[in-house]
N, C-alpha and C positions, 0 to 999 in steps of 0.2 A: 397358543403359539402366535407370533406377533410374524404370522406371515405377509408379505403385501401383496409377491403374486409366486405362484407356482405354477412353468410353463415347461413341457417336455417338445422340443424342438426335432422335427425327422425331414430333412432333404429342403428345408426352408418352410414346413408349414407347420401351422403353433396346435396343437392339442394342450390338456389340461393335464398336468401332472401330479398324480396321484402320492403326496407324500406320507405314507405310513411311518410315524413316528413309535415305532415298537420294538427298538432297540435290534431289528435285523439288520444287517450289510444290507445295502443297495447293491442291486444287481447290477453289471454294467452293461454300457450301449454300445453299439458298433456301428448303428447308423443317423447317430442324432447325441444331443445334449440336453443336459436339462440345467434349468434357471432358476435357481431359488431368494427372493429376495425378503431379507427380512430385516426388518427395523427396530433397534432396540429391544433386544431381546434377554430374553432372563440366563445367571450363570447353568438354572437347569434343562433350560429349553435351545441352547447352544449346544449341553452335552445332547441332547437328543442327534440335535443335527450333523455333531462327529461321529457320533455310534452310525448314524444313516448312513456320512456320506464319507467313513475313515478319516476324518480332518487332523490332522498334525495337532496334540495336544497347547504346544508352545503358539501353534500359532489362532489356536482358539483363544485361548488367555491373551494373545495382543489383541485380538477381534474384541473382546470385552473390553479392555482399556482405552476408552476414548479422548487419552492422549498421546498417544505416538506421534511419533515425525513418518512422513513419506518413508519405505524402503518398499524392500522386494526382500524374501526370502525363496529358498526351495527346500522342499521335503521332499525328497526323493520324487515322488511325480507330481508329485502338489506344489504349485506354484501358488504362492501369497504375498499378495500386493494390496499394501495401506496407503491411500491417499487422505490430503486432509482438503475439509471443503470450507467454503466460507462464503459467506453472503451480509447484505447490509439488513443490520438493528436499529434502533431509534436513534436517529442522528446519524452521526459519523462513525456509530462503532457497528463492528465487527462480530459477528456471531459464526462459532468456527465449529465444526463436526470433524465427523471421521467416516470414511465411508472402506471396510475392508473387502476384499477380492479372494475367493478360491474358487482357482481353476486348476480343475481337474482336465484328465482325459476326457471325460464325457460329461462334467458337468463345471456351473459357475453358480459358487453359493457367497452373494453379496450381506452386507454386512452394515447395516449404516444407524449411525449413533449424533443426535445433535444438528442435524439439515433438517430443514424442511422443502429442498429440494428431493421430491421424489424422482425416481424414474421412469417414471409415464409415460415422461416425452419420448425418451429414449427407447420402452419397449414398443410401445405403439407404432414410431419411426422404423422398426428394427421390422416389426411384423408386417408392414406395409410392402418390404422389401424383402422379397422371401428369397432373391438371388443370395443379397449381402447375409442375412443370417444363415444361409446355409453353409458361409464359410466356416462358422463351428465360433464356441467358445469366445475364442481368441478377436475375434474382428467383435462381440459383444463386451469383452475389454474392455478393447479399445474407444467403444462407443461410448462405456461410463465413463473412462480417465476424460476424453475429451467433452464430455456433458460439464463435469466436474471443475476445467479448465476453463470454461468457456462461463462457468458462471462467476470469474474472478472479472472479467470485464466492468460488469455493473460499480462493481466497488472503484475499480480503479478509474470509472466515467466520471462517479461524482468526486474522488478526490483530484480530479485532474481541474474540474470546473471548480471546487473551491479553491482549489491554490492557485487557477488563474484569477479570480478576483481579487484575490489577498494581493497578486501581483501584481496588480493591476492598481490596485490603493493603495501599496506600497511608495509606490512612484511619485503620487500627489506628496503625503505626508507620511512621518513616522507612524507605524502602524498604534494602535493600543494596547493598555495590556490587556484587553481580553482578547483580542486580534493574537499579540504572540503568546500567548496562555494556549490558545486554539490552535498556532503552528507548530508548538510542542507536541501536543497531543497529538496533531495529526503522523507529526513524525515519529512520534513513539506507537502508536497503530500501522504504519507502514514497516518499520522495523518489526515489528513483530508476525506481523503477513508475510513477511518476506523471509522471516526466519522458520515458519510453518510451510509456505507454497514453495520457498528454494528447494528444498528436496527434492518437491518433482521433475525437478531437469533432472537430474541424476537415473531416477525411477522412467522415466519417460526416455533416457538414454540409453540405459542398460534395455529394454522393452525392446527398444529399435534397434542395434547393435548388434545384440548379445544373445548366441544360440540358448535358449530357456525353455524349460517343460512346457509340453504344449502349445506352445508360440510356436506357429508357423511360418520359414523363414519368408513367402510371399506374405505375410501380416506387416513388415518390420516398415512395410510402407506408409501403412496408415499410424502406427506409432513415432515415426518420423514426421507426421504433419498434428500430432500433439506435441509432440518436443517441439516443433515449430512454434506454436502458440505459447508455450511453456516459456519461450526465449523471447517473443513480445513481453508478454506480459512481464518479465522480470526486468527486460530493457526500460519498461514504462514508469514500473516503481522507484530503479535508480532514477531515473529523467524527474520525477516527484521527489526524492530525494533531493535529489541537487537544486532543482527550484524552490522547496525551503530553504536550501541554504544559501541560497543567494538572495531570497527574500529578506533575511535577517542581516545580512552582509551589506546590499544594496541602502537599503534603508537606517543603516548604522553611517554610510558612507552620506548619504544624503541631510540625516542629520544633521552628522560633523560639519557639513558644507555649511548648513546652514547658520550653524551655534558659529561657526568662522565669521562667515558675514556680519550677523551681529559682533561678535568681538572686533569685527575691525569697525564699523559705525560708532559703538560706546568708545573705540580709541580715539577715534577720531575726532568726537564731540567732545570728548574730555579733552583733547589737545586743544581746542578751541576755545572753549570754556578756563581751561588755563592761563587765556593771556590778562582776557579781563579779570579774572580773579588774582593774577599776581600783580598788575599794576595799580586794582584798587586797594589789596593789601599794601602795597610799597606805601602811596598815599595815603591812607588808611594810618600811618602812624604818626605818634605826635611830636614828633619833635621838630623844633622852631628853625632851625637851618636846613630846609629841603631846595631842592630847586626846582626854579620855578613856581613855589608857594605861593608869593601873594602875588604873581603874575596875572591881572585880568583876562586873559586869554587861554589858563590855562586847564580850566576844566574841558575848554570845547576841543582844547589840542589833546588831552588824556580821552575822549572819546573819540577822537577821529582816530588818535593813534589805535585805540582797542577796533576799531569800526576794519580798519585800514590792517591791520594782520590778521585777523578775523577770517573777515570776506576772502583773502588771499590764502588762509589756509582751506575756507571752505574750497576756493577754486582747484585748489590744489588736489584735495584727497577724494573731488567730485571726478577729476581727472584723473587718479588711478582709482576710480572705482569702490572705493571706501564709501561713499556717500550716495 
């Protein structure tokens, strides 16, 4: 059995809970809960843990399925609630789990497939504090969904630091293509985060809101300051969102500005370049009645002429900025 811990909780203080896996009902408590945490665990070693603790067939079968979205269901007194977790993998990507929740009356049998964020921190936290965990079940919830929320920050730290540097190089030059090869990506990894953690406003909504089994309605306080974070964190992502697209926007504009500039400089020298080349073309041809042909003066007059519109178009397009 791929248990991680097994804790019988009575008025806030932690004893060791004895879980016999031998297919009897669990007896139930009246002055305490019990906390069972398991990690990937097998389809027969699940049934064990519904035969113990009554668990909702259908919602065993999501608990195995480690892809679902965020919901909440109820089973008559069984409340089940799927969160999905995610942390940073090699580079920039995303490695996602699923961590499920039933809470009973008198007990919370967790469920976590694909993290390696255990909850250690959190029972440890919880046991230190024997007031907060004598609130029951429900404020231990609480403390996973926000453990769980709380570990979407890290990712969205470092994608906030790479897209300000992209945004930041942006500015100077057109990015590369392996520069927007990499703002794709990051925005196809954010969309996809955001189409797994969106859910949990919804789940963190209904939590705080909405009269549910076992949920205490003095709990709805503390699942209102995860929906809290819930609403950062997803303000954060749009904000990430939009700053790729304006990194691509921005620097598409600065380009154009620039490829402008040049066009107007090559117009500009090519107008220039145009006078000498037509009036050495014109002279340039042979035939014996031109004017001013055998005029001694007149080559130095055909360069002063080219010299002399020349320099006055250079003057000119130096003047609006062309040059």
């Amino acid at each position: 059995m791929t248990i991680i811990a097994a804790r019988r909780y009575r008025a806030g203080t932690t004893e060791e809970a004895a879980l016999a896996l031998d297919g009897a009902p669990r007896t139930p408590m009246a002055d305490g809960f019990d906390w069972i945490g398991l990690c990937e665990p097998s389809p027969a070693e699940m049934e064990l843990v519904r035969t113990q603790f009554g668990l909702h067939p259908l919602a065993v079968e999501d608990a195995l399925n480690p892809t679902q979205l965020p919901k909440i269901d109820v089973y008559g007194t069984l409340l089940f609630i799927v969160a999905r977790t995610a942390e940073l993998d090699v580079g920039d990507k995303i490695a996602y789990g699923q961590t499920a929740l039933f809470l009973g009356p008198d007990y919370l049998v967790t469920v976590r497939f694909g993290s390696s964020r255990a909850h250690h921190p959190v029972r440890n936290r919880l046991e230190a504090n024997g007031e907060r965990l004598a609130e029951g079940g429900d404020y231990v919830a609480h403390a996973i969904l926000d453990f769980i929320v709380d570990g979407f920050v890290p990712i969205l730290e470092r994608f906030e630091d790479a897209v300000q540097a992209m945004e930041e190089r942006a500015i100077d030059s057109f990015p590369e293509p392996s520069t927007i090869r990499r703002i794709f990506r990051l925005r196809r990894q954010i969309r996809r985060f955001e189409r797994l953690a969106g859910p949990m406003h919804e789940v963190c909504e209904r939590l705080a809101t909405t009269d549910l089994p076992n949920i205490d309605p003095a709990a709805h306080i503390w699942f209102r300051d995860v929906l809290d974070h819930v609403r950062r964190t997803l303000a954060r992502m749009n904000g990430l969102k939009e700053t790729l697209a304006s990194i691509v926007e921005t620097a598409s504009l600065l380009e154009q500005h620039r490829q402008g500039e040049m066009t107007r400089q090559l117009a500009a020298w090519a107008a220039i370049l145009a006078v000498p080349t037509a009036i050495a073309g014109i002279y340039g041809m042979n035939f014996e009645f031109m004017p001013e042909l055998h005029w001694r003066f007149g080559y130095f007059a055909a360069i002063g002429l080219i010299t002399a519109v020349c320099g006055g178009l250079w003057w000119r397009f130096r003047r609006i900025g062309w040059l």
